[in-house]
N, C-alpha and C positions, 0 to 999 in steps of 0.2 A: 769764287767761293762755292756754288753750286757745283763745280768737276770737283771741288775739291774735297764735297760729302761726298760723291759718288764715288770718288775710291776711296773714303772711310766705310764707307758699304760694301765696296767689293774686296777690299784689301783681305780683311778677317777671313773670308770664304776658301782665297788659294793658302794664305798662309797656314791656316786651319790642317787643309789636307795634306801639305807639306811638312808640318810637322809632324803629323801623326802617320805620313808614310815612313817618314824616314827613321820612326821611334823601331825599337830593336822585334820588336813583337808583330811589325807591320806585314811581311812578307809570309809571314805564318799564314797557311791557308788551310781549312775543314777541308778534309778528304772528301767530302759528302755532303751537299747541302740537305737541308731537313723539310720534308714533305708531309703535304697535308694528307698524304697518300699512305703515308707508314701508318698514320690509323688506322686505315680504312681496307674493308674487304680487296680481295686481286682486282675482282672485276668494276669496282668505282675508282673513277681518279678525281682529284677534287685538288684545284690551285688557286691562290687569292695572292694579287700586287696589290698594293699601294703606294701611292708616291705623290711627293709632296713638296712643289718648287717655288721659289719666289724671286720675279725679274725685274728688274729697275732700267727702265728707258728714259735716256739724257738726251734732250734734242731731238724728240721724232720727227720724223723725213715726211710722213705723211701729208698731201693735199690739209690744209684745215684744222692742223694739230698745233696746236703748243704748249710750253713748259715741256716739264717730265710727268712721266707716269710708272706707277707701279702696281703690281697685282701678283698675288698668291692664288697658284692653281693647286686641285687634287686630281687626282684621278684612282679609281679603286677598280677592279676587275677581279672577279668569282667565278671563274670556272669549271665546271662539274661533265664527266662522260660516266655512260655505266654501258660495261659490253655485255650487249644484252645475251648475242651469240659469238662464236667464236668469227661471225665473219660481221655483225652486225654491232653496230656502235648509236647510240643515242648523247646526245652533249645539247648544254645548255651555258651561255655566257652571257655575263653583265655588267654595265659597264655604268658608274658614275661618275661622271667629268662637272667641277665645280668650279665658279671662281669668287673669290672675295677682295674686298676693298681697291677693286678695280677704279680706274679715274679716268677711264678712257671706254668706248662703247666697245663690249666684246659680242663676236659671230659666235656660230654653231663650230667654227675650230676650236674654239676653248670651253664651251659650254652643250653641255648634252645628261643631261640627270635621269639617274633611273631607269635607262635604257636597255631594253634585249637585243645587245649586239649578234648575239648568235644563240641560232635553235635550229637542228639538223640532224638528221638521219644520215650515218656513212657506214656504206654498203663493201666491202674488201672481198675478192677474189683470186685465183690467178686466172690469167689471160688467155687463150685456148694457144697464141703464138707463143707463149712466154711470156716473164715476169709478172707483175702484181699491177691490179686495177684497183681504182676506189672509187669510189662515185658518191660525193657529198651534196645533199640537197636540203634546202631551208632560208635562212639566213644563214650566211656567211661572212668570215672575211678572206682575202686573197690577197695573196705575197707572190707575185710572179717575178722570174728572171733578176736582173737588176733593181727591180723595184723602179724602177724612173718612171714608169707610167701605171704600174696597176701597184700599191702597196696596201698593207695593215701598218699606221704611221705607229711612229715607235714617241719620236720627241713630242709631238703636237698631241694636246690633251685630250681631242677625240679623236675618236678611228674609223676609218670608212669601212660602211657593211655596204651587203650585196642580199636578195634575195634572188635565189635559182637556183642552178645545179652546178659542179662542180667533176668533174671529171680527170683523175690523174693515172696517169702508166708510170712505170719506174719498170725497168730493164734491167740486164749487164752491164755493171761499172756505173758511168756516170748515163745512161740512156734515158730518158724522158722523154714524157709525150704529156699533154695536157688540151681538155675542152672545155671552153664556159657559156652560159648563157645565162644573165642574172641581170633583176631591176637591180638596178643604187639605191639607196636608202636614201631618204630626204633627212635631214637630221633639222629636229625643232628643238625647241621654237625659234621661231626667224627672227620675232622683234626684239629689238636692242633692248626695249624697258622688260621683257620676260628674261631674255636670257640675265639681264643686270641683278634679276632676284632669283635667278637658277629656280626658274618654275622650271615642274613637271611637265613635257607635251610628249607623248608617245609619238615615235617617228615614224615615216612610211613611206612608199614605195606605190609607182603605179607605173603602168604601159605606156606614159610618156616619153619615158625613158631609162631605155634599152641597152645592153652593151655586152657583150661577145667577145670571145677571143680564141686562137690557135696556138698552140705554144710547142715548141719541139728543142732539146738541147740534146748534147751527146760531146763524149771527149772526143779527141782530135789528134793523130800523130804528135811526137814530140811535149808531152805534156801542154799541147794547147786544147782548149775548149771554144765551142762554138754552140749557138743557140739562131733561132728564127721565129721569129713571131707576124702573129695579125689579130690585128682590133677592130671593134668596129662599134661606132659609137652614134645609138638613133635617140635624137629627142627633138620633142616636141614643146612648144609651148601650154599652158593649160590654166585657168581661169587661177590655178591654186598657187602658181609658179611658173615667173614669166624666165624663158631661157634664151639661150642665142641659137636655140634649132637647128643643133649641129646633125650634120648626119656624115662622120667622119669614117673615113678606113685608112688606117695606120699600122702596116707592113715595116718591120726591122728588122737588123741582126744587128749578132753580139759576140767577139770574139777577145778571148784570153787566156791570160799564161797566169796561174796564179803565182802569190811572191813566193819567195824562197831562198835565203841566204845565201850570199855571195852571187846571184845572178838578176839579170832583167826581167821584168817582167812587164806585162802589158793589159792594157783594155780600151776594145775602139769598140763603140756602139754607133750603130749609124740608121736614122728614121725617118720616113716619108709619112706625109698624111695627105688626102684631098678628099674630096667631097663638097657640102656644101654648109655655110656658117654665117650669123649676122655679127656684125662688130661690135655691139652691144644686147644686154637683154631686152634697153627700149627698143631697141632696133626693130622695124615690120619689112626688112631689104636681107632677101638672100645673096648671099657671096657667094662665088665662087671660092673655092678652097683650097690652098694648094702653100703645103708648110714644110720644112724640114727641122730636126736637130740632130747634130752627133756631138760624140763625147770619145777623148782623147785622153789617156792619161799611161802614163812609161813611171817604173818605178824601182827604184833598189832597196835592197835587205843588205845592211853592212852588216858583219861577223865583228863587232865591238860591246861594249857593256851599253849599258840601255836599248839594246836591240834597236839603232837606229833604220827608219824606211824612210827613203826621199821619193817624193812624187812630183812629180811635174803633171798638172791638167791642163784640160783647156776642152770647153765649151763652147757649142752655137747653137742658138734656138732661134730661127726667123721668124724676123716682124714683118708690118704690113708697108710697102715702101710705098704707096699711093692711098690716099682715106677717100678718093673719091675714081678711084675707077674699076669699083662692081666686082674686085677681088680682095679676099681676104688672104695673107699671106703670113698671118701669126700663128704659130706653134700654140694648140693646146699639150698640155702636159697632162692630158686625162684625169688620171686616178693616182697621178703617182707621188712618192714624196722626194723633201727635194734639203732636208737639213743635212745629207753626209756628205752633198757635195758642195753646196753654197753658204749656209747659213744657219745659224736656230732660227726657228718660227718663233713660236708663244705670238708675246706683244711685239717684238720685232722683223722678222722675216721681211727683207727687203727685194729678195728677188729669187723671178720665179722661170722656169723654161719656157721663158717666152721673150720676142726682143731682145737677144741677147749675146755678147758675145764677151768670155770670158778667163783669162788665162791665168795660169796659179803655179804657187808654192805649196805644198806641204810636208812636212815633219815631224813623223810619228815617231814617240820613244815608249820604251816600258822601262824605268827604272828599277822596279820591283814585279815580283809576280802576281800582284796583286793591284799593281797601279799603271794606268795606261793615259799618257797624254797626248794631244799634238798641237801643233803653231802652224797657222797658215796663212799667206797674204795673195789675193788676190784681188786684182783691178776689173771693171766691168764698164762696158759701152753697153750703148744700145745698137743693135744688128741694123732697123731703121730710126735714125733722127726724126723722121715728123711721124713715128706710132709713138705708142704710151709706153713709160716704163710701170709694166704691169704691180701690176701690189700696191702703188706708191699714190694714185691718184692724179700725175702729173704728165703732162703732154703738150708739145708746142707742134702745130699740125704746121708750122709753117719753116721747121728745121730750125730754126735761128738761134735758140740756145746749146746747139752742137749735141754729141752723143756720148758724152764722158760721164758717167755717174758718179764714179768715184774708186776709193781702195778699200778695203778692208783688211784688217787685221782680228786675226778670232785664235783665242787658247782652252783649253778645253783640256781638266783635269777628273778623270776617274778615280777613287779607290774601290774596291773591294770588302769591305773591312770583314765580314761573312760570305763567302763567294758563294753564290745564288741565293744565301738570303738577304743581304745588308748591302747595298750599297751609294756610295755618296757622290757626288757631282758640283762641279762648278766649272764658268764657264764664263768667256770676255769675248766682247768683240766691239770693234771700235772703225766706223766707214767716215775716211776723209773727202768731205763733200770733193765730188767734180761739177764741172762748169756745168752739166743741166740740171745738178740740183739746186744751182743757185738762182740761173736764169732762168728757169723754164716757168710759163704762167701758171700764177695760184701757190708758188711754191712760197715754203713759210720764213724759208731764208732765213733757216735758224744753226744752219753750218753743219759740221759733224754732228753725227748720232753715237751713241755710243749704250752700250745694251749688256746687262750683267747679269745672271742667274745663280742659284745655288739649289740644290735637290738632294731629295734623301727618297730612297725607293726600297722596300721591304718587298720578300717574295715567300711565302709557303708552299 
């Protein structure tokens, strides 16, 4: 009976969008979306999102959970620049991330009220070799490369800032050059019972921790492109916020053929990290450090109606194959996000680049010009049996509940119904417990999860 509300609660959401895409008025799209900027003088730009989701979790996986849960998120973002000079830029942005009638204890990922995510001076020139320099300094946020280790998250209700500086080149064609140097932002308040009443805490940043980076892309004969990167990631523990004292450096690249009808295309990303890390925050034991992940994915563009794209992935982020011999061998995933490849976050997000090894289906359609969906199944182990399957709370240091998590199946329907100013969302995903989510200690051994949202997002 409980599955059986839950798809009377999910049901409305797709059939909803499916009707109204397919109504005769649905593929009509504004030539132009409508900007908060058509008021306003040349040299002000001024843009305000809103958006507004509500998720329902059947069976959470989590260590220590049980029943269901549900919770309605906002999130609002006001954006303002005024060019002060023709090379000088001032901008200011804000961001209130809210949640209500939550039944389950939410972090600083879903909650952050009232916040100055961004305040900065950006500085544009040209380059004395060629092309255009910027140089942003303040708070910030960053959108690097693939986004898999540094992004500005898009699904998850708050957004990682940065205070520092910011440095971009842009070249001939696709040419790029990029330098950073910026604290993180602490996002408050930490505790469960403030954030449960979306208190006010002003966020902050200190020399604890530090993070850096090199960035370089450029095309490639043959329609390929290629990028290379390096990280570097110092913190410290501190009386205000205990950490695992990473001091990582994390060198990659990143090679690809964007899609294109009727031909292959590709993306192999491939990443090294070492240094030094504790296996937990209690933790007062340095590790040695020494982690990889790559990522794999080959993909076609049929020339048919619904614009069909078949993907095939596959995923590995290593864990730590020994918990007691004075190395650490798990993949942090920095700064990055991780919902276009694995999963939705919110209340659900089950896994994360770490421990991980995972291979996949997906199946993008556009039916209409205005509506974009896809279906995708993919299965996931743990990279090592006796580390944790991160996110979830659950760990058998002794291997014995094996390394099979389980399957997933995830649908995710777009419309447009205003293109950049109106649009709607919903979304299914459904993971068929494996053998370590049933066996492994502490687990609630409540079988499949199963996780449903619906969303409406406004943009000026």
């Amino acid at each position: 009976m409980p599955r059986i509300r839950l798809l009377r609660r999910a049901l409305p959401a797709f059939v909803g969008l499916a009707v109204i895409a397919s109504s005769p008025g649905a593929a009509r799209a504004e030539p132009r979306p409508w900007r908060l900027d058509d008021l306003l003088p040349e040299r002000i730009s001024l843009s305000f999102e809103t958006r507004v989701r509500y998720e329902y979790l059947f069976d959470p996986f989590r260590a220590g959970t049980t029943g269901d849960a549900d919770i309605l998120v906002l999130r609002t973002l006001l954006h303002g620049r005024v060019r002060v000079t023709d090379r000088l830029t001032v901008g200011a942005e804000m961001l209130d991330a809210r949640a209500y009638f939550q039944q389950i204890p939410v972090s600083t990922g879903i909650v952050n009220t009232s916040e100055l995510l961004q305040g900065y001076a950006e500085f544009q020139a040209a380059w004395p070799f060629g092309g255009t320099s910027t140089l942003r300094g303040g708070r910030i946020t960053l959108d690097v490369g693939s986004r898999r280790l540094v992004a500005r998250n898009r699904f998850r209700n708050t957004i990682n800032g940065f205070t520092g500086l910011d440095w971009q080149w842009q070249g001939e064609g696709q040419r790029k050059a990029r330098a950073f140097y910026v604290l993180p932002v602490q996002r408050r308040p930490f505790l469960p019972a403030e954030t449960a009443d979306n208190k006010v805490r002003f966020d902050r940043e200190s020399f604890d921790v530090q993070f850096w980076g090199l960035f370089a892309s450029d095309a490639l004969p043959g329609d390929h492109r290629g990028e290379l990167y390096l990280f570097g990631l110092h913190e410290d523990d501190s009386d205000r916020r205990p950490t695992r004292n990473q001091r990582l450096v994390t060198p990659g690249i990143r090679l690809w053929k964007p899609p294109a009808t009727g031909r292959l295309d590709y993306q192999l990303e491939s990443v090294l990290q070492f240094g030094q890390s504790r296996a937990t925050t209690a933790s007062l034991r340095d590790l040695d450090h020494f982690a990889h992940f790559h990522h794999l994915e080959l993909g076609w563009s049929f020339d048919a109606p619904a614009s069909p794209r078949l993907l095939a992935q596959f995923d590995y982020a290593s864990g730590d194959d020994d918990p007691d011999d004075g190395r650490n061998g798990r993949f942090s995933t920095l700064f990055g996000a991780r919902r276009f490849d694995f999963n939705p976050t919110g209340i659900y997000g089950p896994f994360f680049r770490a421990n991980l090894v995972t291979p996949g289906l997906r199946l993008q359609l556009e039916p209409l010009e205005s509506v974009t969906s896809f279906v995708s199944l993919r299965a996931f182990w743990l990279a090592q049996k006796r580390d944790a399957w991160v996110g979830s709370g659950l760990r058998d240091v002794t291997g014995r509940s094996g390394s099979y998590l389980g399957t997933q199946i995830e649908l995710r329907v777009r419309w447009d119904v205003l293109p950049g100013n109106l649009r709607l969302e919903a979304g299914f995903a459904h993971l068929f417990a494996g053998r370590f989510r049933d066996d492994a200690p502490r687990s609630n051994g409540q079988g499949d999860a199963t996780y449903v949202y619906s969303q409406a997002t406004v943009r000026f």
